[in-house]
N, CA, C and O atoms as a DFTB+ gen file, in Angstrom:
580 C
 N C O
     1  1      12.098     -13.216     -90.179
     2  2      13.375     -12.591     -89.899
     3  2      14.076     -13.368     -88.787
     4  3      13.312     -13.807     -87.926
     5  1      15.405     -13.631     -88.628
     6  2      16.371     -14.093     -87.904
     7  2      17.274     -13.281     -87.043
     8  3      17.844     -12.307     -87.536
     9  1      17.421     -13.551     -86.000
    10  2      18.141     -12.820     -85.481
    11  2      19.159     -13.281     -84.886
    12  3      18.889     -13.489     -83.703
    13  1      20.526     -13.619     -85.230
    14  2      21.431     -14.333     -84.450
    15  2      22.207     -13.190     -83.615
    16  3      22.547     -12.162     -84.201
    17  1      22.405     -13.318     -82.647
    18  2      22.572     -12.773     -81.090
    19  2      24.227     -13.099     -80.967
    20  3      24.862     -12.562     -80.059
    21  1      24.876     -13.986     -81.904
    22  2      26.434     -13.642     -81.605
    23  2      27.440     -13.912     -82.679
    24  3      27.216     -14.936     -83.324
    25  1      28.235     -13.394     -82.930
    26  2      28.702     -13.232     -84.197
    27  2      30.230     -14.338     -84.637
    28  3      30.869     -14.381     -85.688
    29  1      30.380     -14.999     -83.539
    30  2      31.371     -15.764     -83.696
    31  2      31.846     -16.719     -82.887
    32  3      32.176     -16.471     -81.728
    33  1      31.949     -18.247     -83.577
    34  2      32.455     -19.132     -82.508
    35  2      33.954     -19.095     -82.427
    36  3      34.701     -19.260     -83.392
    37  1      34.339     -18.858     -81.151
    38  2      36.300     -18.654     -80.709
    39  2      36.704     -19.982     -80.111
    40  3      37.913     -20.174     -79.982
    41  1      35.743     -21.059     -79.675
    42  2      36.699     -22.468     -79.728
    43  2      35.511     -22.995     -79.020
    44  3      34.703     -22.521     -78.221
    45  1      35.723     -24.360     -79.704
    46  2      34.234     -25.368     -79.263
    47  2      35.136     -26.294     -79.200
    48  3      35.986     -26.547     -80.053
    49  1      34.849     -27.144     -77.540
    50  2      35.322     -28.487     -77.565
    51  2      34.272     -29.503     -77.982
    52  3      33.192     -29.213     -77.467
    53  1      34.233     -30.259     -78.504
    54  2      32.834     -31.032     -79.432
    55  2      32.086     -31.887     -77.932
    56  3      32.796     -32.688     -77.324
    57  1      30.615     -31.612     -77.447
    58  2      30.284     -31.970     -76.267
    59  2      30.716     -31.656     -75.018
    60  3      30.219     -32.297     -74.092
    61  1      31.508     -30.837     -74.777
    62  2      31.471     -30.345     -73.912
    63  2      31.131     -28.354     -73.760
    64  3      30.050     -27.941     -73.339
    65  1      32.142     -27.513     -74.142
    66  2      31.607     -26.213     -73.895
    67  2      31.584     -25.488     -75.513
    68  3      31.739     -26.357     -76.371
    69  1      31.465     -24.452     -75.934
    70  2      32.054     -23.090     -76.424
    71  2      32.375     -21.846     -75.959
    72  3      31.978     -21.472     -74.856
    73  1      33.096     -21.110     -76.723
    74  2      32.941     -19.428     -76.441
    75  2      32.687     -19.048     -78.157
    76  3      32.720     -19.654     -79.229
    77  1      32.414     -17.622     -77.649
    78  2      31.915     -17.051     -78.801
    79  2      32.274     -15.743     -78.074
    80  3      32.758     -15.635     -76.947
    81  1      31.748     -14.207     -79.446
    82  2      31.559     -13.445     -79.318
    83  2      30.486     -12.841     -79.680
    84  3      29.653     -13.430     -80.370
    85  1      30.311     -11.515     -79.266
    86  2      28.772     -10.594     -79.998
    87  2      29.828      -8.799     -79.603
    88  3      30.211      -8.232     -78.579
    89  1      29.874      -8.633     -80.498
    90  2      30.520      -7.440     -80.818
    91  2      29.145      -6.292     -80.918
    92  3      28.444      -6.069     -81.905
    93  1      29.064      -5.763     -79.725
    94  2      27.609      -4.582     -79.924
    95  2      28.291      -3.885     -80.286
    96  3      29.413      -3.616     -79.858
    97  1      27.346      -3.174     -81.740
    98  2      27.541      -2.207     -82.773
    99  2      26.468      -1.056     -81.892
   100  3      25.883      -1.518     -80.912
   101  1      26.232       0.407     -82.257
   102  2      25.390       1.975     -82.500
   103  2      24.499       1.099     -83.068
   104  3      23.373       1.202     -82.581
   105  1      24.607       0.325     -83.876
   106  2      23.992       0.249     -85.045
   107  2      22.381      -0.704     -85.326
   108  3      21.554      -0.639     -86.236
   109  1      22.465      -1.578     -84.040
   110  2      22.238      -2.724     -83.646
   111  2      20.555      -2.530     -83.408
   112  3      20.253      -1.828     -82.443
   113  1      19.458      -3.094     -84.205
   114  2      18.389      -2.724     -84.301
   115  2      17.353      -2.405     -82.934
   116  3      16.491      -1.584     -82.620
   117  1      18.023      -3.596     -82.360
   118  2      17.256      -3.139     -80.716
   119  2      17.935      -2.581     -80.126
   120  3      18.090      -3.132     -79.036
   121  1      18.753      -1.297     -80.280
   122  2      19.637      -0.228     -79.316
   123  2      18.930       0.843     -80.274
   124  3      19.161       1.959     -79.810
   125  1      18.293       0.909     -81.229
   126  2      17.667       2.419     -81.612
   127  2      16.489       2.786     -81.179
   128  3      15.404       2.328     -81.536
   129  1      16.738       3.789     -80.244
   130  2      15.731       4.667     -79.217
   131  2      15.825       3.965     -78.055
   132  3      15.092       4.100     -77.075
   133  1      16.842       3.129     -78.195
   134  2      16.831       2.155     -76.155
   135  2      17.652       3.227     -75.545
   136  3      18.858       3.400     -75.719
   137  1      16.959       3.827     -74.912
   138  2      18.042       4.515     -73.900
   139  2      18.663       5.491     -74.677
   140  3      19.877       5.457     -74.881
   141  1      17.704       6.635     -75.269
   142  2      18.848       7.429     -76.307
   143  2      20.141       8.391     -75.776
   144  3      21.114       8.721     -76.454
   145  1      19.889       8.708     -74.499
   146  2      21.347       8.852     -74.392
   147  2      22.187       7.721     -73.874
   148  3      23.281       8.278     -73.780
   149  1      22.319       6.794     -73.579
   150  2      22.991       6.007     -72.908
   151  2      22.823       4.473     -73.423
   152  3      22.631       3.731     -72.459
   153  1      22.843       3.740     -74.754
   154  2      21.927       2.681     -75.081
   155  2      22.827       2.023     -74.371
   156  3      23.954       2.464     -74.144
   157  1      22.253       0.571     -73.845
   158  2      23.030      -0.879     -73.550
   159  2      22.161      -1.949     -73.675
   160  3      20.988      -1.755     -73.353
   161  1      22.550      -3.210     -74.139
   162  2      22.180      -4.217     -74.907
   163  2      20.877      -5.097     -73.816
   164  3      21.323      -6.061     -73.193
   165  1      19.944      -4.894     -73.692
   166  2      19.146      -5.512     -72.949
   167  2      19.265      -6.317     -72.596
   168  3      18.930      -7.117     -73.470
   169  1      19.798      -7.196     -71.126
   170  2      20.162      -8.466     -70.405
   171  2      19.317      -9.781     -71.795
   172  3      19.940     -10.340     -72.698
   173  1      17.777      -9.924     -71.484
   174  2      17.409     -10.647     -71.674
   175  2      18.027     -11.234     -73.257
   176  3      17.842     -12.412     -73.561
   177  1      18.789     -10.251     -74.229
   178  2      19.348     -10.598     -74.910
   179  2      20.719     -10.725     -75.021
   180  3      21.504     -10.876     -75.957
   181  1      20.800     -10.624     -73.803
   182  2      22.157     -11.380     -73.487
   183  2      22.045     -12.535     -73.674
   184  3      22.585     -13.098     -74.626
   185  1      21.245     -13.190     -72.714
   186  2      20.986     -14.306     -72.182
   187  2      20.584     -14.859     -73.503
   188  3      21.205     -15.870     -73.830
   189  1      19.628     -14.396     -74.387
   190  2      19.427     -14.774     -75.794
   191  2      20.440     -15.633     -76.415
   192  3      20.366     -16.808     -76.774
   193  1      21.706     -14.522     -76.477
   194  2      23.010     -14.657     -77.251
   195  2      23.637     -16.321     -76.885
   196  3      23.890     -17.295     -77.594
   197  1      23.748     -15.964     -74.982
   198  2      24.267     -17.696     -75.039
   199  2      23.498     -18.649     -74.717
   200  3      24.041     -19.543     -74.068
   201  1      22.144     -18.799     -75.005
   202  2      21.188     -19.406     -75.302
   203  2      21.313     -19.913     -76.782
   204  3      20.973     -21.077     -76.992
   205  1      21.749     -19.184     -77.781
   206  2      22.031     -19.206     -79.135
   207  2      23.110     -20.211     -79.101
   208  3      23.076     -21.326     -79.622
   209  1      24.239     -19.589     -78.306
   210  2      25.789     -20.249     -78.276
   211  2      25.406     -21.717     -77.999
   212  3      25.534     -22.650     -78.792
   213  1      24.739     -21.789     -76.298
   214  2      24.840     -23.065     -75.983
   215  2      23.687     -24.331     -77.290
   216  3      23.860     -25.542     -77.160
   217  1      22.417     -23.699     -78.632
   218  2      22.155     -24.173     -79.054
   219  2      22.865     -25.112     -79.878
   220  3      22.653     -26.307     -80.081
   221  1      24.045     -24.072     -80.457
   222  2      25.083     -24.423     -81.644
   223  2      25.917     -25.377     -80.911
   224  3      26.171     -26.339     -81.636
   225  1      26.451     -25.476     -79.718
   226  2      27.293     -26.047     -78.964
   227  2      26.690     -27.694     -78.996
   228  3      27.474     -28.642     -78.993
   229  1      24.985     -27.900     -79.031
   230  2      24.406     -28.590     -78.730
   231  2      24.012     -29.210     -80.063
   232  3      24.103     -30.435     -79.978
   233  1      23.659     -28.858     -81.109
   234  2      23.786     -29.079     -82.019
   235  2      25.150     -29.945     -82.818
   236  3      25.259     -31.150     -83.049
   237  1      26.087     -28.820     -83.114
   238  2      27.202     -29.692     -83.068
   239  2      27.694     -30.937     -82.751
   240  3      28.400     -31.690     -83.422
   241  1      27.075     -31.106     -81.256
   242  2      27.660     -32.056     -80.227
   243  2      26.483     -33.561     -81.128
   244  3      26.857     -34.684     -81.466
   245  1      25.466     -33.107     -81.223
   246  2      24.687     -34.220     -81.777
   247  2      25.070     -34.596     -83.107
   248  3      24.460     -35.626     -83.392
   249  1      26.107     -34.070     -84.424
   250  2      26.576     -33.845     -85.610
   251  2      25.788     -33.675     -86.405
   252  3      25.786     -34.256     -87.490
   253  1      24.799     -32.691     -85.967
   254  2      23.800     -31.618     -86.256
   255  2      22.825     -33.139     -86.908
   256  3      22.457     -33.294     -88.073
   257  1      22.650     -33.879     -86.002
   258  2      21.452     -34.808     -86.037
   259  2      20.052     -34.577     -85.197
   260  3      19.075     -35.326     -85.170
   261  1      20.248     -33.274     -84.497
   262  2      19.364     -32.414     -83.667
   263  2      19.814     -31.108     -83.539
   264  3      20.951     -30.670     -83.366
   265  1      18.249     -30.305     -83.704
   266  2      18.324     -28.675     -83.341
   267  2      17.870     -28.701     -81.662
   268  3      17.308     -29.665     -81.143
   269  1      18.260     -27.357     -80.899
   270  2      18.658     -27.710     -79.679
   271  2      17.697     -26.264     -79.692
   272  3      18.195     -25.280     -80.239
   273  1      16.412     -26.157     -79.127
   274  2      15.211     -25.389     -78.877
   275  2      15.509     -24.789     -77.085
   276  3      15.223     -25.538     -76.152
   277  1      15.965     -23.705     -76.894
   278  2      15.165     -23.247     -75.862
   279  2      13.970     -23.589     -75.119
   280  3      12.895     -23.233     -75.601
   281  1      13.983     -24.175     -74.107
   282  2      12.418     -23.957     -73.259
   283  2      12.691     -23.360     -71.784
   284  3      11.963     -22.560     -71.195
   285  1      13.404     -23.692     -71.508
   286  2      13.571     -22.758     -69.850
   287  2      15.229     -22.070     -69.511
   288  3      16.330     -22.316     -70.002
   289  1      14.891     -21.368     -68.722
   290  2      16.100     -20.575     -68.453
   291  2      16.178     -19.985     -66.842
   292  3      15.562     -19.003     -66.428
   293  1      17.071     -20.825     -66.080
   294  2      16.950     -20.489     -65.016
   295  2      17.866     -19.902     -63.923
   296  3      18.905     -20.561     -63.908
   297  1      17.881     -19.008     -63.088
   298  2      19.184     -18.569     -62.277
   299  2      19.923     -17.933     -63.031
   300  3      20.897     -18.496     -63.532
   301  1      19.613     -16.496     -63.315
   302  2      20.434     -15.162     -64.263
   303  2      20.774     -14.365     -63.084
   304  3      20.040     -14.261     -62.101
   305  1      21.777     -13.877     -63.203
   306  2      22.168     -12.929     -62.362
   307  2      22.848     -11.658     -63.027
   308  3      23.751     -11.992     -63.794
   309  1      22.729     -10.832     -62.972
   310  2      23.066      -9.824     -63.771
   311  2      23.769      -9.082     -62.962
   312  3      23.296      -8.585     -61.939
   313  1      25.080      -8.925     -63.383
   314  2      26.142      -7.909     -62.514
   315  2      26.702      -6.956     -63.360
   316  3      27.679      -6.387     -62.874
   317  1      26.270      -6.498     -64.852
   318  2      27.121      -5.433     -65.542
   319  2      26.338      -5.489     -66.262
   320  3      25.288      -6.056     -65.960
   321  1      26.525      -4.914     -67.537
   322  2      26.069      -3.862     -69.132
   323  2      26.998      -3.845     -69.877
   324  3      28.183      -3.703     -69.572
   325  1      26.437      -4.022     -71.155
   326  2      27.483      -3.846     -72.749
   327  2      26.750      -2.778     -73.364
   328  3      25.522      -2.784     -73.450
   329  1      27.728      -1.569     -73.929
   330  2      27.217      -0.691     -74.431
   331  2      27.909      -0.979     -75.735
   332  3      28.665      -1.916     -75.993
   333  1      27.345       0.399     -76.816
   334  2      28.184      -0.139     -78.383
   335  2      29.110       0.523     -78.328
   336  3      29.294       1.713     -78.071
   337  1      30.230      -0.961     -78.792
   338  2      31.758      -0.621     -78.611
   339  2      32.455      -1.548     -78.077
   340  3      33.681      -1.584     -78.185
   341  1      31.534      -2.707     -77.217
   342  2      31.872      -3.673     -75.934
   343  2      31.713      -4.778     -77.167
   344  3      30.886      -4.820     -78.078
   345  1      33.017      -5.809     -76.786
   346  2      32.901      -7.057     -77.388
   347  2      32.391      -7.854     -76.178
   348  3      32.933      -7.785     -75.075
   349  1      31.320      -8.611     -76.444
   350  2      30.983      -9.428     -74.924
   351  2      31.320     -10.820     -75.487
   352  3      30.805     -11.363     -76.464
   353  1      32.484     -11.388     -74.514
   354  2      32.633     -13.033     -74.427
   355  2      31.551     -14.003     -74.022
   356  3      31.151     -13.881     -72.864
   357  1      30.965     -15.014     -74.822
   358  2      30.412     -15.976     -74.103
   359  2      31.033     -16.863     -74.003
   360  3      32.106     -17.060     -74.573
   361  1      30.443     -17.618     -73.210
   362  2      31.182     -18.906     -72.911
   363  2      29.731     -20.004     -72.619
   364  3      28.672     -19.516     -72.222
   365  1      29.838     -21.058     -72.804
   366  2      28.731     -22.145     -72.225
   367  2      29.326     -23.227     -72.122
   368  3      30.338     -23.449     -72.787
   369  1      28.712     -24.285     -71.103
   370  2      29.124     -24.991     -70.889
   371  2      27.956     -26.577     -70.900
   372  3      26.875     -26.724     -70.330
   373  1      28.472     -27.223     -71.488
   374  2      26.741     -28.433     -71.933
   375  2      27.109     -29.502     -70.533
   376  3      28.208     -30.027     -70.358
   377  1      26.287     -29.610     -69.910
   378  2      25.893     -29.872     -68.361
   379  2      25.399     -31.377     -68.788
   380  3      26.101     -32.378     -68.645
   381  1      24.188     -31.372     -69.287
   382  2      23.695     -32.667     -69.844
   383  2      23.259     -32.908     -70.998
   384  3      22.966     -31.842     -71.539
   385  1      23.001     -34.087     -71.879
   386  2      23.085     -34.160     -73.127
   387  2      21.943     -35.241     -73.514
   388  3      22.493     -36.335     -73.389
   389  1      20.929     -35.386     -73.826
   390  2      20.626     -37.039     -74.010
   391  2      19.493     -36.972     -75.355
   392  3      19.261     -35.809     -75.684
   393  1      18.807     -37.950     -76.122
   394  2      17.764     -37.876     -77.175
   395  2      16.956     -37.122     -76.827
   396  3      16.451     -36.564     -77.802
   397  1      16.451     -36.719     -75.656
   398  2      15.642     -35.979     -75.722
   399  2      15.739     -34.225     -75.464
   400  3      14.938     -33.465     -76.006
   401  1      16.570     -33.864     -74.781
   402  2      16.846     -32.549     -74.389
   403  2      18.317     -32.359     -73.783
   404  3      18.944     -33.417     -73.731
   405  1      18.903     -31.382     -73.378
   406  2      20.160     -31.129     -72.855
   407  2      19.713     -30.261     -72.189
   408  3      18.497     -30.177     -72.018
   409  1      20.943     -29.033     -71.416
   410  2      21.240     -28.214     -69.977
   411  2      22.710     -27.776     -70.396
   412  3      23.538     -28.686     -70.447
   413  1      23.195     -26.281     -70.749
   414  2      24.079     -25.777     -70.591
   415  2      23.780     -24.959     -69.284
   416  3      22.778     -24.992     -68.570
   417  1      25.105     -24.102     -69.154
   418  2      25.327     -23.014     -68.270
   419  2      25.954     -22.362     -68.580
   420  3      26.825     -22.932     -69.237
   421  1      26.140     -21.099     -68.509
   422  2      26.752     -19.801     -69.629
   423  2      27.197     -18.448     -68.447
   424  3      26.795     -18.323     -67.290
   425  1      27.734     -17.941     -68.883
   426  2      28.368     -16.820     -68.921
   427  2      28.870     -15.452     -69.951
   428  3      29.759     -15.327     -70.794
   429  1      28.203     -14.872     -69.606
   430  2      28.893     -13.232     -70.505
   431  2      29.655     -12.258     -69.708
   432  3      29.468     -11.953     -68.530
   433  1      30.550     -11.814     -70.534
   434  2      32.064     -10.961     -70.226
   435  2      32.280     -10.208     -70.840
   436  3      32.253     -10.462     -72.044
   437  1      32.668      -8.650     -70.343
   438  2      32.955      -7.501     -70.944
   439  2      34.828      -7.276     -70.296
   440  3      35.436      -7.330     -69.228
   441  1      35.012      -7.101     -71.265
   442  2      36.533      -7.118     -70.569
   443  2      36.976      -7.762     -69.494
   444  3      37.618      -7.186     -68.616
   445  1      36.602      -9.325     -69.451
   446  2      37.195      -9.988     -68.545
   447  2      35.955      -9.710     -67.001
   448  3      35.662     -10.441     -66.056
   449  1      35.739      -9.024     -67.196
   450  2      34.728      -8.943     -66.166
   451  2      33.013      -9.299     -66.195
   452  3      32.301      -8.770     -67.048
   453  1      32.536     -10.107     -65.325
   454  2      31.431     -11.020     -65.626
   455  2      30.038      -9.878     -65.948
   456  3      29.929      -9.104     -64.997
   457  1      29.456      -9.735     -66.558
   458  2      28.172      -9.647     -67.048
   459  2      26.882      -9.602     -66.450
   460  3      26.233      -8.700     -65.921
   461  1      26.636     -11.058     -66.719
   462  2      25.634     -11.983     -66.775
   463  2      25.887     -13.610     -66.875
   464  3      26.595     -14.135     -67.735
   465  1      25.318     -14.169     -66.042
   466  2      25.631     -15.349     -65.786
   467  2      24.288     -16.495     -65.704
   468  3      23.427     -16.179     -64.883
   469  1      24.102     -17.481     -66.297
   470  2      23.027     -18.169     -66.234
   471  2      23.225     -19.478     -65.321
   472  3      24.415     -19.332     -65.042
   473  1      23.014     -20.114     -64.975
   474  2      22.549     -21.152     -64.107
   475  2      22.239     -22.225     -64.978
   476  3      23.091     -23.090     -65.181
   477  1      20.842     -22.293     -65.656
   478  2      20.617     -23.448     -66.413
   479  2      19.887     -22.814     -67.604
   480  3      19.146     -21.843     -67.447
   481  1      20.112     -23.382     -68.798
   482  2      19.612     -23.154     -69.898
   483  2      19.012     -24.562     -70.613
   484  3      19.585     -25.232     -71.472
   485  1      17.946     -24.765     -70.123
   486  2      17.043     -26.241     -71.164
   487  2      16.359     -26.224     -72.243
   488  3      15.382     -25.520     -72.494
   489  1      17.017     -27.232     -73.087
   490  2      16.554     -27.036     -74.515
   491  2      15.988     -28.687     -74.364
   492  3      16.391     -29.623     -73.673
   493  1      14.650     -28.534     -75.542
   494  2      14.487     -29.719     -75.989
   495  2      15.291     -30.199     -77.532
   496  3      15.920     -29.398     -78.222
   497  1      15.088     -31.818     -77.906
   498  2      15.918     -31.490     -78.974
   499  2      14.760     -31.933     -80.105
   500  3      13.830     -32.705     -79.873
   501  1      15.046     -31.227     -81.452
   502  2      13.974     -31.299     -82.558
   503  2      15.142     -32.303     -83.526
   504  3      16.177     -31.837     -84.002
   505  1      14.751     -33.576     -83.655
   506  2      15.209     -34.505     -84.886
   507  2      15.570     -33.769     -86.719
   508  3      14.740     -33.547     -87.600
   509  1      16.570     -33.627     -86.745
   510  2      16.845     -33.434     -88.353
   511  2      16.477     -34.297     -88.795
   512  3      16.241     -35.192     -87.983
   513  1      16.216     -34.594     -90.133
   514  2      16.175     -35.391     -91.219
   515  2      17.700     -35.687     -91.570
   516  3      18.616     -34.865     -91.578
   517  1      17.763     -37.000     -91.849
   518  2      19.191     -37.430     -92.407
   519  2      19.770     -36.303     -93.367
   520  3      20.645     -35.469     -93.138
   521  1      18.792     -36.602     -94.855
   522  2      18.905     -35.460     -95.709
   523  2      19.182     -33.978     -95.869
   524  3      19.590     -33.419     -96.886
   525  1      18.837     -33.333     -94.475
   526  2      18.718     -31.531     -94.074
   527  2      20.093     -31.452     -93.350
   528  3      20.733     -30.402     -93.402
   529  1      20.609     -32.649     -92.608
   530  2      21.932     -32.522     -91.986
   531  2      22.935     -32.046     -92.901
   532  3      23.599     -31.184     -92.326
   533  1      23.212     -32.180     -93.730
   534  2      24.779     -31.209     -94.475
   535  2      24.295     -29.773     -94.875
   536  3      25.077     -28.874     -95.184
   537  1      22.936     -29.642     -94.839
   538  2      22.261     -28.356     -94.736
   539  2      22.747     -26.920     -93.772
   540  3      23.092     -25.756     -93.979
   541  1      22.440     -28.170     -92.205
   542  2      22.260     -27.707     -90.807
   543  2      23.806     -27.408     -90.658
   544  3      24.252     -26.336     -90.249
   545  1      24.629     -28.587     -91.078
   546  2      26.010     -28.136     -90.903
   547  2      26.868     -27.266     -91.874
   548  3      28.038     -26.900     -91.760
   549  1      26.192     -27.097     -92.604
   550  2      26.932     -26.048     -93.633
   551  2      26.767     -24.434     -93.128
   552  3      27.622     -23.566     -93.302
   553  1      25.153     -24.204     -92.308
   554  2      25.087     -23.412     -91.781
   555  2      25.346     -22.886     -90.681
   556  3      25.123     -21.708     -90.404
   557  1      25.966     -23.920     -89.772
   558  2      26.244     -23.795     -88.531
   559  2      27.696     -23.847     -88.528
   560  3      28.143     -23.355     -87.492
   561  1      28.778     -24.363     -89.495
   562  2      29.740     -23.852     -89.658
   563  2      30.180     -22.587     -90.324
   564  3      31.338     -22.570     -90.740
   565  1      29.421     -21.505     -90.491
   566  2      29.372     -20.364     -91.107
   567  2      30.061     -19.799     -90.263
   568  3      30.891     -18.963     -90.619
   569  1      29.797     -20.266     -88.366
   570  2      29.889     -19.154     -87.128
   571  2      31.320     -19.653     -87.016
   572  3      31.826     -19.058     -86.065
   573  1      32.183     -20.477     -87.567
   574  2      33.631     -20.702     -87.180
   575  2      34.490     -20.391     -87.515
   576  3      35.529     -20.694     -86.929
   577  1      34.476     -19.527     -88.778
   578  2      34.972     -18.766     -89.588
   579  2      35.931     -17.623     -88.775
   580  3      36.527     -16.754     -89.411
């Protein structure tokens, strides 16, 4: 099972940042029984979400000649909550880039007002196959829609 953490890319400059959104639904499999009177979207999947963003951002940026893996995540600060109903803005920003791994930095926003904020997000990068690339990009342009 898959779980993509945000539902839409709102403008990617190619190598440098994106934004996106994640529109929390009632509905949303990890908000049933979280907090039954009061659910809100668990930070760490916040951080998930533009961890996700800054992958695609990173991806892209390579012309999906590399998948962009999570391994560390550092300096979160958490100043708010998204409950269902809240569209949360991400934003990331790709810090460094090279064959072997990259470094965004991200941000989430609930009405203009900050979230959650990351520091550094390091991914290593996993080599596509020539062949799987119009694959990778057929699927990764799904989120631009």
């Amino acid at each position: 099972m898959r779980f993509i953490l945000f539902d839409r890319v709102t403008t990617a400059i190619p190598g440098t940042e994106a934004a996106g959104i994640k529109n929390v639904s009632a509905q949303e499999e990890f908000l049933i029984d979280h907090y039954p009177r009061r659910p809100v979207m668990p930070a760490p999947l916040i951080v998930e979400s533009l961890a996700q963003l800054g992958g695609w951002a990173i991806t892209t940026a390579t012309q999906y000649a590399a998948l962009a893996l999570m391994v560390m995540v550092k300096q979160i600060e958490v100043t708010g909550s998204a409950v269902p109903g809240d569209r949360i803005d991400l934003k990331v920003t790709i810090q460094t880039i090279n064959d072997y791994g990259a470094q965004v930095t991200g941000a989430a926003y609930v009405a203009g007002t900050p979230i959650l904020t990351v520091g550094t997000i390091t991914y290593v990068l996993y080599s596509v196959p020539p062949e799987e690339r119009e694959a990778v990009k057929q699927r990764y342009q799904y989120y631009t829609r």
